[in-house]
Every structure is written in C-alpha cells, then in structure tokens.
NUZANU-996342 format. One record per residue: x, y, z of N, C-alpha, C in turn. Coordinates in steps of 0.1 Angstrom, whole numbers, plus 5000, padded with zeros to 4 digits. Layout:
N
XYZXYZXYZ/...
end
This chain:
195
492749084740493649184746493249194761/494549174772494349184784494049354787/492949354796492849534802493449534815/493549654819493749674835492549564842/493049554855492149474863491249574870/491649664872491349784883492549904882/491550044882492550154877492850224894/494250234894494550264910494650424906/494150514899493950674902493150694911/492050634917491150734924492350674937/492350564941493650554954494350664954/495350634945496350744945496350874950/494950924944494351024948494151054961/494150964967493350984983494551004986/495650904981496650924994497251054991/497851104982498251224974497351354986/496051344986495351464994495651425005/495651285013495951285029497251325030/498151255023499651365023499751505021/499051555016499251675015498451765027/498051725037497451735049498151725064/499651665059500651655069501651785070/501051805083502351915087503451825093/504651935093505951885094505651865110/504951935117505251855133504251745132/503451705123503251565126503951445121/505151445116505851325109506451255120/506351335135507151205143506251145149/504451145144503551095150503650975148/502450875160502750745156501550695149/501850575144500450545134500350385138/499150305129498850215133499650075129/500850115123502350005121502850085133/502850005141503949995153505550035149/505949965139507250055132507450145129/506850255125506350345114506050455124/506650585124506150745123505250785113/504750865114504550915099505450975086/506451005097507651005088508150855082/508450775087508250615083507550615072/505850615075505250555064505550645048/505750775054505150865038506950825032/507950745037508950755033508750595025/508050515029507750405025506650405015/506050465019504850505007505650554993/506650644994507250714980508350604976/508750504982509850414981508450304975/507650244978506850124970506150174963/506150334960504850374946506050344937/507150394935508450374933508450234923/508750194933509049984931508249974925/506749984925505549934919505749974904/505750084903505850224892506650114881/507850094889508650024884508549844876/507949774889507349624887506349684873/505649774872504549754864505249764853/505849854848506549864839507749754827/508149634842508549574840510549644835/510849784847511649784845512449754856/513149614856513249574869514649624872/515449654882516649714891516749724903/517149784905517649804920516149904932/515349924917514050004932513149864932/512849754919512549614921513549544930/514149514933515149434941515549424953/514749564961515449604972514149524983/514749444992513649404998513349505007/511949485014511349575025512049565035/512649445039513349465052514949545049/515449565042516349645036516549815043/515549845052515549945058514750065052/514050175054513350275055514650375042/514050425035514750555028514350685039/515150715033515350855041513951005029/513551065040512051115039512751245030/512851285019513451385011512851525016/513651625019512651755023511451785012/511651744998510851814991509751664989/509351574997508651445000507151454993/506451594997505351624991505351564974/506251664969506051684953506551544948/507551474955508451324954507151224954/506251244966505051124964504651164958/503551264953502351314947503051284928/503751264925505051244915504751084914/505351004919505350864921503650834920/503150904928501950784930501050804918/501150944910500950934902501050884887/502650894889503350754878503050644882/502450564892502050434895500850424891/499850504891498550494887498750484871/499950544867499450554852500050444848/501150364851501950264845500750134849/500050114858499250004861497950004852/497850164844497250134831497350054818/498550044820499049914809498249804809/498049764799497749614800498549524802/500049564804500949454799501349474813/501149584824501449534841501149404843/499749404838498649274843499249124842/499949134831500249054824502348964827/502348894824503648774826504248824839/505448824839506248854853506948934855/506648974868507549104873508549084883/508749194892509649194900509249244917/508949304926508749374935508949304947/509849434956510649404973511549264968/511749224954513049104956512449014950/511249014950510748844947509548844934/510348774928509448754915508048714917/507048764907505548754908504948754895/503748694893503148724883502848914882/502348954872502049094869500649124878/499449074877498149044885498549044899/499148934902499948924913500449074921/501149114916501849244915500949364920/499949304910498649494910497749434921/497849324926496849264938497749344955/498949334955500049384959499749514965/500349554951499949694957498849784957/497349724953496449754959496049724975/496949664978496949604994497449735001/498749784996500149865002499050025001/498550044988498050184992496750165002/495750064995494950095010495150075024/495550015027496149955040497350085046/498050095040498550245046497850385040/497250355033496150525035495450525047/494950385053494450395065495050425076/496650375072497050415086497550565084/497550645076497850755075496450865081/496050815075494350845080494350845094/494550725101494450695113495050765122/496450785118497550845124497250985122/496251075117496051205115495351225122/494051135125493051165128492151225120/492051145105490851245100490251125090/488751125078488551045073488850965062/488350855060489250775051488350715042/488350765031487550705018487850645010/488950495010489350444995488350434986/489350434975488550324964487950204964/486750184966485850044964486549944959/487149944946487749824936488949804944/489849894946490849874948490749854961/489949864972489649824985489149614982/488349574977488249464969488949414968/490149474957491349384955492349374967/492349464974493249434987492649344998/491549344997490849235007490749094998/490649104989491048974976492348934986/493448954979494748944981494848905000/494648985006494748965022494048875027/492948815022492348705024493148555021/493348585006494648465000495848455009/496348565014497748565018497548525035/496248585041496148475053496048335052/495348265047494848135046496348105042/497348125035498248055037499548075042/499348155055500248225062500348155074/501148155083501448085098501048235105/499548295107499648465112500648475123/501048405128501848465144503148495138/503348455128505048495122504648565109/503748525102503648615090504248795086/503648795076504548955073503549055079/502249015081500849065087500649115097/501248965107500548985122499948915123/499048845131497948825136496548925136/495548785128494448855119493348895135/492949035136492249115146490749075146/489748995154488548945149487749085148/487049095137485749185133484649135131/483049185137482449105130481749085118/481348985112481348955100480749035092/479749105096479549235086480349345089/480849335091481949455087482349495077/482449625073482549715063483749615052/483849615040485349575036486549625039/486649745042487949785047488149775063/486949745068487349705086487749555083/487849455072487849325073489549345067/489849415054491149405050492249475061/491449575071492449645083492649515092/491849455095491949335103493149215098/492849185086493549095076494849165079/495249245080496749305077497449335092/496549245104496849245116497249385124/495949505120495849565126494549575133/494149655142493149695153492449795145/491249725136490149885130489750005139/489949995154489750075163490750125167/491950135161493350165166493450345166/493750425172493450545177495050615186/494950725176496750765186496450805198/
end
C-alpha cells in the first residue's frame, strides 16, 4: 500500500497563522512576486489550496482546469476563514494514499499524483515566504515539505530555459545555504529581498 510522501499539516499551519497576522491595511503591500500585493498572494494562496484540495482528490473541474495565468480571483471579505478552510482541506486530502498515486489534474495540465504533492509543496513554501517577507516577520516551514519543494525546484530548473521559465532566473546563493535560501533562489527570487 502506497502512504503519503510527506504530510503538508505542519505547512498549512504556518501559513494559516501568517495569514492570520495580516491586517487589512496591509493587503496592498508589496511582496517578493513582483506581481503580487498581499492581497494578490493570500487570493492565490486560497484559489491553489483550492485546486490542490481538489487535484488530490482527483476531483477534477473547473478549480483543476483553470490555468494560473487565467488571472487572480477576487480576495473574498471573509478570506481569513475561506484560507484557514482550504488549507486545511488540502492538508487533509494529501493524506490519502491515493493523492500520491495515478493522475491528476492541476492549473490545466495533467500530472502524475507525486507530481502533484511535489507541486504544491513548492506553492506553500515558496509563498509562505513571501508572505513572511512581505510582513516582515519570521519564517519557519516544514523541513519535509521544504525538501520536497527544493526536490521539485531543483528538477524543474535543470530543465527549464530560466530566462523565460515560469521561475525566473535562479538568484546565486552560497552553497551552504540554508534549504529554503536555495529553494527561494530556485524560484528566482532574491533570499535577501526586503519591502
């Protein structure tokens, strides 16, 4: 019997308390996606716990299908209880064994299930940091699930063209650097990036 790879609650967790740390005059702040407010990201954060929730489950539709470039959802006033909701249903659906497992769906494009949970351990750490970042306060992922996002961001460089990629251009660090200053780098941001 296939198990989980890695259980994404303690993530969830973090991001759930950093969200709930945002006041409303900070959502027009900026953060370390150049695209992105903080209203941006926490609106993108509850739209791919969402999709993921969804991929794992293997119920695929219209929150599987919608690609990322498809545009930003709109930030719901009641946003708080809407993520802390989702990201908790994502943690629990990636408990399945059977996420892990055959093929899914997510932002449009078919993937293995592994595939999938390599994904979105990328999407929460990588934006807890920039939520983090964009707050100004600290930032403690999950080890495993920091791992599997530097797994994954490693793979997805080496066969990426970085100047056009979906990344960016990988930020040099040096080589001992922490794992999450190497996956912040990998996802062609600045570990030293500061509002």
């Amino acid at each position: 019997m296939t198990h989980p790879i890695f259980d994404l609650g303690a993530q969830t967790r973090v991001l759930t308390e950093l969200a709930g740390k945002v006041s409303d005059e900070r959502l027009p702040d900026p953060t370390p996606c150049p695209d992105y407010t903080v209203r941006d990201l926490l609106a993108h954060l509850t739209g791919l716990a969402v999709a993921f929730r969804d991929a794992a489950r293997k119920d695929l539709g219209p929150t599987t299908d919608t690609s990322p470039e498809a545009g930003l959802p709109e930030l719901a006033p009641d946003w708080r209880e809407r993520l802390a909701e989702a990201l908790d249903e994502l943690a629990e659906a990636w408990r399945e064994p059977s996420a892990w497992t055959g093929t899914t769906r997510a932002g449009g494009v078919d993937l293995p299930g592994a595939v999938a949970g390599a994904v979105v351990a990328d999407e929460l750490v990588i934006h807890g940091w920039d939520l983090a970042r964009a707050l100004g306060l600290p930032y403690e992922p999950d080890a495993a699930v920091v791992e599997a996002a530097l797994g994954f961001l490693t793979g997805a460089a080496a066969g990426l063209d970085r100047e056009r990629g979906p990344f960016g251009p990988v930020v040099p660090v040096p080589q001992d650097a922490p794992p999450l200053e190497h996956a912040v780098s990998l996802s062609g941001r600045d570990p030293g990036w500061r509002p």
